[in-house]
Structures are given as structure tokens and as C-alpha cells.
TORKOL-4160 file (C-alpha; in steps of 0.2 Angstrom, whole numbers, padded with zeros to 4 digits, m for minus):
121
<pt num="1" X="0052" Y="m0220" Z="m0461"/>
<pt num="2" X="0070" Y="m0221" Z="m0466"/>
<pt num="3" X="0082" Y="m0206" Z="m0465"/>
<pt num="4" X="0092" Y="m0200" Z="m0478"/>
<pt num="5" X="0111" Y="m0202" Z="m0472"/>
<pt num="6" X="0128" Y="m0194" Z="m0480"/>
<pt num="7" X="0141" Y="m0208" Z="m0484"/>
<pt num="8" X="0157" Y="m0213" Z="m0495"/>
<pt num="9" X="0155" Y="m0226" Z="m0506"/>
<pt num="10" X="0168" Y="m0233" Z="m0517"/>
<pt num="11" X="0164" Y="m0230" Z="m0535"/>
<pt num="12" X="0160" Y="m0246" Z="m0540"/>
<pt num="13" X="0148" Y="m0251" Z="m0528"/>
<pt num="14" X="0140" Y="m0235" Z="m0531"/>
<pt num="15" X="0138" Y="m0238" Z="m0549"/>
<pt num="16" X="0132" Y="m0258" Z="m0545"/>
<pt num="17" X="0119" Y="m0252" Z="m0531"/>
<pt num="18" X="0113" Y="m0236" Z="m0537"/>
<pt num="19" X="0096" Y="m0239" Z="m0530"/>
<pt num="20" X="0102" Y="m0235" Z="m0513"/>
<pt num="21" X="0109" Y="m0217" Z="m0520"/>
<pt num="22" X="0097" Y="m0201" Z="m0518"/>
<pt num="23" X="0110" Y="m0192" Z="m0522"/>
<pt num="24" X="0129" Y="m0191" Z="m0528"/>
<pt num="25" X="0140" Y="m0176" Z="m0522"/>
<pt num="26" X="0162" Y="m0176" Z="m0523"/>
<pt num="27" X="0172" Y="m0190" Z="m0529"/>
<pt num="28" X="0185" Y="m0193" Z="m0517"/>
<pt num="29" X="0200" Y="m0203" Z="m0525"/>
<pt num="30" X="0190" Y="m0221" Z="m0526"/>
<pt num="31" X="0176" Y="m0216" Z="m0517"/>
<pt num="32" X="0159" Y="m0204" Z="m0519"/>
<pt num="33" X="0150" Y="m0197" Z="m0508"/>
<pt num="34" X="0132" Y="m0199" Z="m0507"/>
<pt num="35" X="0116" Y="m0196" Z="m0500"/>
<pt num="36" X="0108" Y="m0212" Z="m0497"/>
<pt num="37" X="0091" Y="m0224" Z="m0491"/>
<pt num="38" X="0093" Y="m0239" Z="m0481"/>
<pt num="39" X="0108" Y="m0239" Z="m0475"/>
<pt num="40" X="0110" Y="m0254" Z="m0464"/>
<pt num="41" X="0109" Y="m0265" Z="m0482"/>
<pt num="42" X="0119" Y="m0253" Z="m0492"/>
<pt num="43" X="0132" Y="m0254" Z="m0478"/>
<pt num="44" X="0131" Y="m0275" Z="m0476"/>
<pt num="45" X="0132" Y="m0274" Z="m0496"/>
<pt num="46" X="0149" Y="m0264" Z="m0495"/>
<pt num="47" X="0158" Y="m0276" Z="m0484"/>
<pt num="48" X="0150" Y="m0292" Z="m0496"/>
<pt num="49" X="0152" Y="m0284" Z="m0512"/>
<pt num="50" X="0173" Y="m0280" Z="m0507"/>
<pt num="51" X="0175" Y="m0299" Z="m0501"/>
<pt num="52" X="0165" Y="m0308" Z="m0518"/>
<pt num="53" X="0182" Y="m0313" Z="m0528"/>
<pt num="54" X="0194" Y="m0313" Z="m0514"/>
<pt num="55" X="0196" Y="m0316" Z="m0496"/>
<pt num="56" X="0202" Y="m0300" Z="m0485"/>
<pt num="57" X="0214" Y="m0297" Z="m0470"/>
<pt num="58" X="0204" Y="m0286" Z="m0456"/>
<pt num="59" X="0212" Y="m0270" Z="m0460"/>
<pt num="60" X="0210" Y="m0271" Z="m0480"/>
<pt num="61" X="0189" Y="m0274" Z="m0479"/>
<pt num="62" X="0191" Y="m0261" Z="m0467"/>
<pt num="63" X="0198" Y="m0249" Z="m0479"/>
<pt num="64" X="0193" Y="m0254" Z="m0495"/>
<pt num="65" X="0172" Y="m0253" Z="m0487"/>
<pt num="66" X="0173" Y="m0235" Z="m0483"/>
<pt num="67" X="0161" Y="m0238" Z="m0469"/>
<pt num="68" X="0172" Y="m0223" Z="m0459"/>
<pt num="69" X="0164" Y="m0227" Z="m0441"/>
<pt num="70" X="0176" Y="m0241" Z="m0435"/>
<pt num="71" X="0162" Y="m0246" Z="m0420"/>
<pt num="72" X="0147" Y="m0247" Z="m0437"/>
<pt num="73" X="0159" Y="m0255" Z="m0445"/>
<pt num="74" X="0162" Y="m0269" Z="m0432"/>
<pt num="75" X="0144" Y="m0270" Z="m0431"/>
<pt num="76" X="0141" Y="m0273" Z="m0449"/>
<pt num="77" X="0157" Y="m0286" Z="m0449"/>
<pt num="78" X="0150" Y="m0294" Z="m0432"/>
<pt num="79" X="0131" Y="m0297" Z="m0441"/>
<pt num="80" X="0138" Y="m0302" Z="m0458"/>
<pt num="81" X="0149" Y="m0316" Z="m0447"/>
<pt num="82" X="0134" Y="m0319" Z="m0436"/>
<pt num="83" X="0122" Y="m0323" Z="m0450"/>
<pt num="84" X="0136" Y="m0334" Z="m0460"/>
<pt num="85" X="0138" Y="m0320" Z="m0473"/>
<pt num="86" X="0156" Y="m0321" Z="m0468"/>
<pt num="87" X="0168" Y="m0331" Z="m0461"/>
<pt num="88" X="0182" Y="m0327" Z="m0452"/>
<pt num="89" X="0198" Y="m0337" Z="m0449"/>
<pt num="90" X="0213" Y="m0333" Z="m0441"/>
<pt num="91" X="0229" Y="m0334" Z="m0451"/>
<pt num="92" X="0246" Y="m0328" Z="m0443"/>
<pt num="93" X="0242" Y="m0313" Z="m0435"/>
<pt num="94" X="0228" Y="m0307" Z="m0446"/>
<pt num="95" X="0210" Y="m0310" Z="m0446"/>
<pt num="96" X="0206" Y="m0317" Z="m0464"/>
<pt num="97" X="0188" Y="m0314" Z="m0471"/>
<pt num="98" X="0179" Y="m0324" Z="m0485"/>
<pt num="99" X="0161" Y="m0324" Z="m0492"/>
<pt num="100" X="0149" Y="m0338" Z="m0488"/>
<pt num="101" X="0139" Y="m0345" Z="m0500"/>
<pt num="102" X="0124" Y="m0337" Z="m0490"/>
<pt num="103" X="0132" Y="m0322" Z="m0492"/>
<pt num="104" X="0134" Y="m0322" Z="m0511"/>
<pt num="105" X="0117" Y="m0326" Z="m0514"/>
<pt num="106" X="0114" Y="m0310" Z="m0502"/>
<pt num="107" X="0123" Y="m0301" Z="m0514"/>
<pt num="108" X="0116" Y="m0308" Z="m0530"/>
<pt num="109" X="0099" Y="m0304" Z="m0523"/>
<pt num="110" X="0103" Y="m0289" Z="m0525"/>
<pt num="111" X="0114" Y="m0288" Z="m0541"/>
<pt num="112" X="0104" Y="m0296" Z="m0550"/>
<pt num="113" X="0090" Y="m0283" Z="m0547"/>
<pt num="114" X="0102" Y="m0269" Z="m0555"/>
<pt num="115" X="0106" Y="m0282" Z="m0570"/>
<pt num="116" X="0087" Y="m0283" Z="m0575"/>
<pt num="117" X="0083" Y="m0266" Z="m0571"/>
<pt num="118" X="0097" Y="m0262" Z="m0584"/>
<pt num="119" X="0091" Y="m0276" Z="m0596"/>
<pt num="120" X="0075" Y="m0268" Z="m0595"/>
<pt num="121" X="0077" Y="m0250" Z="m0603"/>
């Protein structure tokens, strides 16, 4: 059985993914935090659902996830890389991330849950 973990998410993630929310406590600036279920996908939704329109430097996706825990969130960056979610490439002296294709069909899987449920009441 899953437990319930304490997390920021930013706001608009929070309102796309509301499944994953037991329960919403404090805003904090462009965050919320929440009591949440599965947290490994909410987590590997964070990092795709900040990189869907535009590719990211290392320390932007870093920031703008809220995933706090820079080790978790090396692991979620390392599996989203490893399962071709993301791609990394190295541009100057930054590391640029972009979704894959694969990784926006991961996120749509899940998007387009919270469209029908929505469509449905």
C-alpha cells in the first residue's frame, strides 16, 4: 500500500493532476502544498509537465519542479532520461532538457484522464 507523502507542487500542476492530491494545505508563492498518492508518477509528471512547451537549462527544471530533495530529484531526471522521456543535450555550459515524443504521450496519458473526467460532470 502506498503512503501518503507531504509535497510542493506548483499550482498548475496541482490543478491539472488533482487525482494525485489527498489533500491541499498553504499556498506558497507558485507553489501548494499537498498531501499526496503515488508519488513516484506525480513526481515524474512535475519534471514532464514543466518541459511540454519549452526546453529547460538544469537549474530552471530543477526550480520550477518543486521536487525539493536535489538526490530525488536527480533520480526522477536520471529515469525520465533513461526511459527517453527526456533528452538531454549539452549546450555551452548548461545541460538543456527537452521532451520526447514518448514523454508527451506519458503526459497526455494522463492529461487526457483529467480532460474526460472534467468533461464528464
Amino acid at each position: 500500500m502506498m503512503r501518503a507523502r507531504l509535497t510542493y507542487i506548483p499550482v498548475e500542476v496541482a490543478d491539472q493532476f488533482g487525482d494525485f492530491i489527498i489533500k491541499r494545505d498553504e499556498q506558497i508563492l507558485d507553489a501548494v502544498r499537498a498531501r499526496t498518492r503515488d508519488f513516484s508518477t506525480l513526481s515524474l509528471l512535475k519534471l514532464l509537465y514543466q518541459v511540454r512547451g519549452e526546453s529547460m537549462t538544469f537549474s530552471d527544471l530543477y526550480s520550477k519542479s518543486k521536487i525539493r530533495m536535489k538526490r530525488s530529484f536527480l533520480n526522477y531526471l536520471h529515469l525520465c532520461v533513461d526511459y527517453n522521456f527526456l533528452e538531454k543535450k549539452s549546450v555551452g555550459q548548461n545541460m538543456i532538457y527537452s521532451i520526447t515524443d514518448k514523454g508527451m504521450t506519458m503526459l497526455n496519458l494522463f492529461m487526457q484522464k483529467t480532460s474526460v473526467k472534467d468533461e464528464s460532470i
